[in-house]
C-alpha beads as a LAMMPS data file, in Angstrom:
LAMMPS data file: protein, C-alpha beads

228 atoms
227 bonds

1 atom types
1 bond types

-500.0 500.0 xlo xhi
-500.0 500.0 ylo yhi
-500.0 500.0 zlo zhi

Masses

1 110.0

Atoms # bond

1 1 1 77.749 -43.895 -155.421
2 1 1 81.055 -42.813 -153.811
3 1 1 84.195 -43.983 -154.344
4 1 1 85.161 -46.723 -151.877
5 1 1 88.868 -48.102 -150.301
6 1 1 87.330 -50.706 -148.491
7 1 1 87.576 -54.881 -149.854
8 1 1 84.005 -54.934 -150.457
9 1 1 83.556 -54.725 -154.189
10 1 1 81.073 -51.509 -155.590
11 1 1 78.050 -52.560 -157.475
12 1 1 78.397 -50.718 -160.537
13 1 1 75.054 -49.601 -162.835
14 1 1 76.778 -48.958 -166.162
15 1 1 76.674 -45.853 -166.726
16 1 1 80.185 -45.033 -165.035
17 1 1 83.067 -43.358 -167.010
18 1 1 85.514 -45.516 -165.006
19 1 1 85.177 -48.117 -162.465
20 1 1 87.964 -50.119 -160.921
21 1 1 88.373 -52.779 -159.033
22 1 1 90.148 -54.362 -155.875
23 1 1 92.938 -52.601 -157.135
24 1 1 96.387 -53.566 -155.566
25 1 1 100.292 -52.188 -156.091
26 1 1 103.813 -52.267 -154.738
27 1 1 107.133 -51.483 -155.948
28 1 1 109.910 -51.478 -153.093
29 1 1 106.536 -51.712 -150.703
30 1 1 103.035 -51.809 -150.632
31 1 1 101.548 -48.572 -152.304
32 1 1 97.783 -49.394 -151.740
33 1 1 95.639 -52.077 -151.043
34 1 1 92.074 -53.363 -152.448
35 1 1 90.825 -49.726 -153.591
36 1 1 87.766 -49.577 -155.624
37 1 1 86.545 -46.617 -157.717
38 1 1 84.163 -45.352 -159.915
39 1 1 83.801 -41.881 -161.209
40 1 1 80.264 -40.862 -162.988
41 1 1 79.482 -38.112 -165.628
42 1 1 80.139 -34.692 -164.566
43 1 1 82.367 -36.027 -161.486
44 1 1 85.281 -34.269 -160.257
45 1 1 87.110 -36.529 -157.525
46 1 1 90.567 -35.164 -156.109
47 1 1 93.132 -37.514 -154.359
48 1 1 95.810 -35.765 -151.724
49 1 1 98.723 -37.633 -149.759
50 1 1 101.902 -37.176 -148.926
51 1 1 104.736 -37.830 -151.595
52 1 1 105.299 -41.153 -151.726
53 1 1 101.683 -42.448 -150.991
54 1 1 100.648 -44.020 -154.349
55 1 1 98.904 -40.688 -155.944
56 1 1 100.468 -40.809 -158.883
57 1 1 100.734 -44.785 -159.206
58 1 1 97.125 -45.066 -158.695
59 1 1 96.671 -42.251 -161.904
60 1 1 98.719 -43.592 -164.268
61 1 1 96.845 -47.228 -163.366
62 1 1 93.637 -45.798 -164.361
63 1 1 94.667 -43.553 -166.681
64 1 1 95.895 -46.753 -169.147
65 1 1 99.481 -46.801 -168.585
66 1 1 100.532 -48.796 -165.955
67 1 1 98.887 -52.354 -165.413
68 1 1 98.357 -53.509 -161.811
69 1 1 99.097 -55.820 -159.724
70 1 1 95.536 -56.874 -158.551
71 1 1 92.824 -55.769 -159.954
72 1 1 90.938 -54.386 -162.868
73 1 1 90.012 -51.037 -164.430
74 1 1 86.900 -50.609 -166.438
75 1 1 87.200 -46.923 -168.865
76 1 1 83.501 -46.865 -170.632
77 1 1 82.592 -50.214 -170.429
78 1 1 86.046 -51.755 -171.755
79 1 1 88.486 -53.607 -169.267
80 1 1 91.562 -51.717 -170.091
81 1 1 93.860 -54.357 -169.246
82 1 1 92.712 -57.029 -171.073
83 1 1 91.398 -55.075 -174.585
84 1 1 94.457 -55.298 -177.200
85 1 1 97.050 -52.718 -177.135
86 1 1 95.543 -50.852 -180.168
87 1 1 92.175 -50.728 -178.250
88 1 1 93.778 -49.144 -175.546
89 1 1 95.586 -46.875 -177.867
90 1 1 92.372 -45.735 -178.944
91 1 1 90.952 -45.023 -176.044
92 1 1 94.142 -42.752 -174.785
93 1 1 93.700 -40.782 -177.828
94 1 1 90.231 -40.172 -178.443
95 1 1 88.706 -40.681 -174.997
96 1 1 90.540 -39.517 -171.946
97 1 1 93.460 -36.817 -171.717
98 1 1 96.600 -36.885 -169.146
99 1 1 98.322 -33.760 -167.519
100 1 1 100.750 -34.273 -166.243
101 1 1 103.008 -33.036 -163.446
102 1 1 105.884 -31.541 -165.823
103 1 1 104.452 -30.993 -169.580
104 1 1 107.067 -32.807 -171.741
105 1 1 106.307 -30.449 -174.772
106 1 1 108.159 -31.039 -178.071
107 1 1 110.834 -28.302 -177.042
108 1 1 111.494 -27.999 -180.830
109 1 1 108.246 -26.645 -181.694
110 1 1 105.915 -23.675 -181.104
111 1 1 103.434 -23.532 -178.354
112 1 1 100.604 -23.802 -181.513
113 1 1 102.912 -26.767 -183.179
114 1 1 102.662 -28.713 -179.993
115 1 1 98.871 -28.324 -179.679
116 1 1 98.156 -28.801 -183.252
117 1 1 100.269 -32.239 -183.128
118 1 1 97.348 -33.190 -179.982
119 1 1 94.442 -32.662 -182.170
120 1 1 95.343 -33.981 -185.440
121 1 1 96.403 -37.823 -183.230
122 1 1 92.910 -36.968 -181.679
123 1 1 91.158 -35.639 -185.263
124 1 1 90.143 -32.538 -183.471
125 1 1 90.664 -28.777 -184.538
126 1 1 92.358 -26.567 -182.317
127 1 1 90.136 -23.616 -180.232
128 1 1 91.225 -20.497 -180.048
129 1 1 88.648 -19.387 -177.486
130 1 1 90.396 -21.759 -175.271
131 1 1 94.387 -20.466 -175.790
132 1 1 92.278 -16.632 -174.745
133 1 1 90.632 -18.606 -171.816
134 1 1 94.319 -19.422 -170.196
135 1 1 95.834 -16.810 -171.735
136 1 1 98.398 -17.984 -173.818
137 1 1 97.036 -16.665 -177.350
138 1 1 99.371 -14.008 -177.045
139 1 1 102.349 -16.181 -176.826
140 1 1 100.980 -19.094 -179.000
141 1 1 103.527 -18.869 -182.037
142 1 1 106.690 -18.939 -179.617
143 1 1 108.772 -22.214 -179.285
144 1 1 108.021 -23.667 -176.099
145 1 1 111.898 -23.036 -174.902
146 1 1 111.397 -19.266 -174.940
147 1 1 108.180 -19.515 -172.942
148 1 1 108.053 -19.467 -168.746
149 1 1 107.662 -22.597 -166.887
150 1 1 103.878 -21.362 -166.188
151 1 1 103.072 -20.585 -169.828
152 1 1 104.590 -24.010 -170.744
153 1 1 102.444 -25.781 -167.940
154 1 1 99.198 -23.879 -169.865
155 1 1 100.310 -24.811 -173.383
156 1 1 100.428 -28.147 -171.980
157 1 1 96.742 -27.914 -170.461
158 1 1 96.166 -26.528 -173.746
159 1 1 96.906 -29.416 -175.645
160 1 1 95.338 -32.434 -173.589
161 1 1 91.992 -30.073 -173.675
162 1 1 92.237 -29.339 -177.401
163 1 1 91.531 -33.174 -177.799
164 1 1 88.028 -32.384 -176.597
165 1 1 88.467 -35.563 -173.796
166 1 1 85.574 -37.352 -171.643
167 1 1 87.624 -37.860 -168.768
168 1 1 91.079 -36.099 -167.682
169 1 1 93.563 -37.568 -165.476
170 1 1 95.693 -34.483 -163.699
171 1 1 98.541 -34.967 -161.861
172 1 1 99.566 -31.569 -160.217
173 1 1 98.336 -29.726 -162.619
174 1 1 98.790 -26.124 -160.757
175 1 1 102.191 -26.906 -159.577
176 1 1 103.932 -24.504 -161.236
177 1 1 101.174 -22.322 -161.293
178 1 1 100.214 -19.119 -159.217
179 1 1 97.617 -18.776 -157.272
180 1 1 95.675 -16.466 -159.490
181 1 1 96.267 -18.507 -162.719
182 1 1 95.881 -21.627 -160.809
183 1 1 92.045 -21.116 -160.170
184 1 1 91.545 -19.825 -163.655
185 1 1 93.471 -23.317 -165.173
186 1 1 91.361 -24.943 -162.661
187 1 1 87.873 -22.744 -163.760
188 1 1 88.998 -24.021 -167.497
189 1 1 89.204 -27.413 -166.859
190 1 1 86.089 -27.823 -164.667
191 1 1 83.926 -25.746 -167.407
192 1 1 85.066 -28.721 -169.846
193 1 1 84.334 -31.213 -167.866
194 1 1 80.440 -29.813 -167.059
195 1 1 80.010 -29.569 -171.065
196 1 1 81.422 -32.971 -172.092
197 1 1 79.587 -34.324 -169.484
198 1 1 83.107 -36.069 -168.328
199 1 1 85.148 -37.070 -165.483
200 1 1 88.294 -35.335 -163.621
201 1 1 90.414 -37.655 -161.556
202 1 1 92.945 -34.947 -160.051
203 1 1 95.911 -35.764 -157.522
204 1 1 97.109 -32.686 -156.202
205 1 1 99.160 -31.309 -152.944
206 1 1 96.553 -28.075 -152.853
207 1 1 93.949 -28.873 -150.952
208 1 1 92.461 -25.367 -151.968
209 1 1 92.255 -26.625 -155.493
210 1 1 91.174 -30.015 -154.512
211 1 1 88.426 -29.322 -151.900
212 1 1 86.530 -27.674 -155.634
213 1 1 86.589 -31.195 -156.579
214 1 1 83.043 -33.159 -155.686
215 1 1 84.870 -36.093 -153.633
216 1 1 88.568 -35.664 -151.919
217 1 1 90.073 -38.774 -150.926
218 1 1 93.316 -39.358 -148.977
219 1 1 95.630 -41.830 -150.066
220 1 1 97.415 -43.166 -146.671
221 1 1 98.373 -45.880 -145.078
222 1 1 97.763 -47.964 -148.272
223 1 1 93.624 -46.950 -148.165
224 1 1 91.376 -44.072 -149.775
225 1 1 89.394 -42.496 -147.282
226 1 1 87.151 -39.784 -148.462
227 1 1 87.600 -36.382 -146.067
228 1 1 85.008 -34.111 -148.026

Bonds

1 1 1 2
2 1 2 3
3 1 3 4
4 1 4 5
5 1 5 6
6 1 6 7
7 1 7 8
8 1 8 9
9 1 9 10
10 1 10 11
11 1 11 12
12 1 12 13
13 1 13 14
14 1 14 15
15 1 15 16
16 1 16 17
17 1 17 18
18 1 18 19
19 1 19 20
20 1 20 21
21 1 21 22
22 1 22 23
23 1 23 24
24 1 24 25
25 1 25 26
26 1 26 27
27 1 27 28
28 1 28 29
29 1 29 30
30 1 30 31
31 1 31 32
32 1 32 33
33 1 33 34
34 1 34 35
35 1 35 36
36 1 36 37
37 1 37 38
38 1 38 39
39 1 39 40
40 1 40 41
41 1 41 42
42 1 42 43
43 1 43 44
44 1 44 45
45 1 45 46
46 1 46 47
47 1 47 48
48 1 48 49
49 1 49 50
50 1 50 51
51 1 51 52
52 1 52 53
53 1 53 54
54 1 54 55
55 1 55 56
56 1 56 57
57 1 57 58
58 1 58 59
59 1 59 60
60 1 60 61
61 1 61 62
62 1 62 63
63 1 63 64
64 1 64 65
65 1 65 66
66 1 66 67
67 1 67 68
68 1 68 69
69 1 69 70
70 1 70 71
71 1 71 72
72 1 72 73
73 1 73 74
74 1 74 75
75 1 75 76
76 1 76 77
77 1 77 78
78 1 78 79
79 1 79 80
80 1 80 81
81 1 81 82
82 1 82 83
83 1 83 84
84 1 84 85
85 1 85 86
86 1 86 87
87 1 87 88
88 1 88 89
89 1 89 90
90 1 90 91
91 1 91 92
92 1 92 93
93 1 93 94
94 1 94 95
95 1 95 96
96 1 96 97
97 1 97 98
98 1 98 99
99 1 99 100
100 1 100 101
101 1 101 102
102 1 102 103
103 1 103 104
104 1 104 105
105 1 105 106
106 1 106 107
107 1 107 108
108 1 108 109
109 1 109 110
110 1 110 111
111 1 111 112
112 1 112 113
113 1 113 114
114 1 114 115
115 1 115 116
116 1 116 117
117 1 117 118
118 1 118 119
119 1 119 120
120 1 120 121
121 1 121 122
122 1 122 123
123 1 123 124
124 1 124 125
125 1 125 126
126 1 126 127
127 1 127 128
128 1 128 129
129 1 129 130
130 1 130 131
131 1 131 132
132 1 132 133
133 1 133 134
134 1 134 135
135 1 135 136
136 1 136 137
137 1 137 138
138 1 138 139
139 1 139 140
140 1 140 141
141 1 141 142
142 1 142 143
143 1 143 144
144 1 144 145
145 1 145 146
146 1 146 147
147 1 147 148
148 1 148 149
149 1 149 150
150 1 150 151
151 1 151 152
152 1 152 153
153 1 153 154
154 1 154 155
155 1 155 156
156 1 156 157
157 1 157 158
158 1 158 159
159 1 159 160
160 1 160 161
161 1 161 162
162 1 162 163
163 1 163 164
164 1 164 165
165 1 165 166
166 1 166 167
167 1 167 168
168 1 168 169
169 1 169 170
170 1 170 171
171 1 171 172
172 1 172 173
173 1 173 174
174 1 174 175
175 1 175 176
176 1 176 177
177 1 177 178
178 1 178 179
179 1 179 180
180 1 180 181
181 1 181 182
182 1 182 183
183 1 183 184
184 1 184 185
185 1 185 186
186 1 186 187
187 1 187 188
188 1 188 189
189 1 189 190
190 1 190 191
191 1 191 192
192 1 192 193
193 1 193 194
194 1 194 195
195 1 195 196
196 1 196 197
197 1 197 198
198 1 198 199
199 1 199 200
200 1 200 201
201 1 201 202
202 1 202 203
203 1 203 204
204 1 204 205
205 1 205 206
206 1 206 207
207 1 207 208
208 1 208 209
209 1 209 210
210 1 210 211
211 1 211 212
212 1 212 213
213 1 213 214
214 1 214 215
215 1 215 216
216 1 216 217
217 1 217 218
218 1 218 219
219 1 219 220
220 1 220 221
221 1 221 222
222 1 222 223
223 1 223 224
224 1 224 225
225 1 225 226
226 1 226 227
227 1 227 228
């Protein structure tokens, strides 16, 4: 089933991680139009535009935080938007984990302080095999202020993975990231998602890193048209 931009509403089979619906938004203008979605177990569906497009309107509308307009998004059954606030609090800390663009860490804290703060919201325990799989286990007892905007970026990834989540919403998760340690943050990420069995909604300006993905979509001229 692929993901669709069109008005004709997807016929959904229940076992989606996330379907949405018609989904409409506009601030100053119209952002996009009537998109529907749905993203399956072990899916990995990218999203490129231009800045300005919707991208990263259209994540933080699935990913919980922002209610639209129009429309309606399903996360594992449950219509986010009309569940009670504590449901959906639930469901952003035990079910589905956000990067996002610039990490907000706790710039107070350690690298392992920040993580460890993740997985006891979550009740998880933290992995040390995965602060050696980005490399950061080296650095891991540093406060986040004396680390490099790339360590910081992996701390981050760090944390939202250490909550063991079945779907992860990334928005430009590489951007401060090079090339090298881009893949292997990518590699990381896409290895979790295969074992959980999850989802990966990623909006990105590589297409590198987003032609990986299983579906790439282009957000323009208020529509999602798929391009791989």
């Amino acid at each position: 089933m692929s993901l669709s931009a069109t008005s004709k509403s997807p016929i959904y089979g229940g076992s989606e991680l996330l379907y949405a619906e018609q989904l409409s938004h506009a601030f100053d203008y119209p952002l996009f139009e009537e998109i529907n979605l749905t993203i399956h177990p072990s899916e990995k569906i990218a999203v490129i535009g231009v800045s300005g497009s919707g991208k990263s309107t259209l994540l933080h509308i699935l990913a919980t935080l922002l209610e639209p307009q129009k429309g309606s998004v399903h996360l594992f059954g449950k219509d986010i938007y009309t569940i009670s606030p504590k449901e959906r609090l639930a469901i952003r800390r035990y079910e589905i984990g956000i990067i996002f663009q610039f990490h907000y860490l706790f710039k107070g804290m350690s690298a392992a302080e920040n993580i460890e703060v993740a997985t006891l919201l979550s009740e998880t325990e933290p992995n040390e095999a995965l602060l050696r799989r980005l490399g950061i286990e080296g650095v891991i007892d540093q406060r986040v202020t004396e680390l490099s905007g790339g360590q910081q970026q992996r701390v981050s990834i760090a944390r939202v993975l250490s909550k063991n989540p079945r779907l992860i919403f990334a928005d430009e998760p590489t951007g401060n990231l090079d090339d090298e340690t881009a893949q292997m943050v990518m590699d990381t990420v896409f290895e979790h998602i295969d074992k959980v069995a999850g989802g990966l909604f990623l909006v990105t300006h590589d297409e590198r890193i987003a032609r990986r993905c299983d579906r790439v979509y282009r957000l323009e001229n208020r529509r999602l048209e798929q391009v791989q």
